[in-house]
N, C-alpha and C positions, 0 to 999 in steps of 0.2 A: 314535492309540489311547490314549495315556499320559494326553495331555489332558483326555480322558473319562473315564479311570479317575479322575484328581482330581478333576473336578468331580464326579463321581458324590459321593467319599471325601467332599467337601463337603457336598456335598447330603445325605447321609447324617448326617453330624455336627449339622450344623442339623437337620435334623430328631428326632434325635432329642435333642438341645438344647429344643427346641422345641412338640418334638409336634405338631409337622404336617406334614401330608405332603409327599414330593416333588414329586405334582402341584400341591396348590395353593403350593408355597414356586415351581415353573416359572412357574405362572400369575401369582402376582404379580410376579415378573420380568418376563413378559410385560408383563403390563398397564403397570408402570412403565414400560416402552421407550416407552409410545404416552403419555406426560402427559406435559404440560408443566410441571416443577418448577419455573418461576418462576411460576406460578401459585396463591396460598393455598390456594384450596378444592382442588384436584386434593392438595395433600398430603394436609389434613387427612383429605381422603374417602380416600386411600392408606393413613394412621396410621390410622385410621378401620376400614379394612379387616382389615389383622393384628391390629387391640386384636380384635376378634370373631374370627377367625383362632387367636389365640394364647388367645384368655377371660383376655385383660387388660388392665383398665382404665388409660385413660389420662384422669389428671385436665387439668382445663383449661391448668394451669399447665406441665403435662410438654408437653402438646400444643403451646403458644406456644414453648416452649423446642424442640423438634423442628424445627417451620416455621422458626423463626430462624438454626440449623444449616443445612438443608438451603437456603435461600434465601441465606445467606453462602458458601454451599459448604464448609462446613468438615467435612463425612464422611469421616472416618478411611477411608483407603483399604488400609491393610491388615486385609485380610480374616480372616486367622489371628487378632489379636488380640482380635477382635469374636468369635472362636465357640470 
């Protein structure tokens, strides 16, 4: 039960970080579980997703920087620090 009260506490923070909601912030959780991140296009179309998601642009040059991150694996894994 504590578990879910964090995550919830989370999910709450991003969102409203954010402005969007807890379903669709689940849903792209989801949907990332099922891509395949060594994949380009399954990013871009993921960044792709939250820039509409969040109504923020992402220029070309943010976008190659993103894909280059996540294809080196370099994603900051603490969570706290990101929100």
């Amino acid at each position: 039960m504590i578990k879910l009260d964090k995550q919830d506490k989370l999910l709450d923070k991003v969102s409203q970080k954010t402005h969007v909601s807890k379903e669709d912030i689940l849903s792209l959780a989801s949907d990332l579980q099922t891509k395949d991140l060594n994949d380009e296009k399954n990013i871009r179309e993921f960044v792709n997703k939250i820039s509409r998601l969040t109504n923020k642009q992402v220029k070309p040059e943010q976008m190659d920087k993103i894909v280059r991150i996540i294809q080196n694996n370099q994603i900051p894994t603490d969570i706290d620090k990101l929100v």
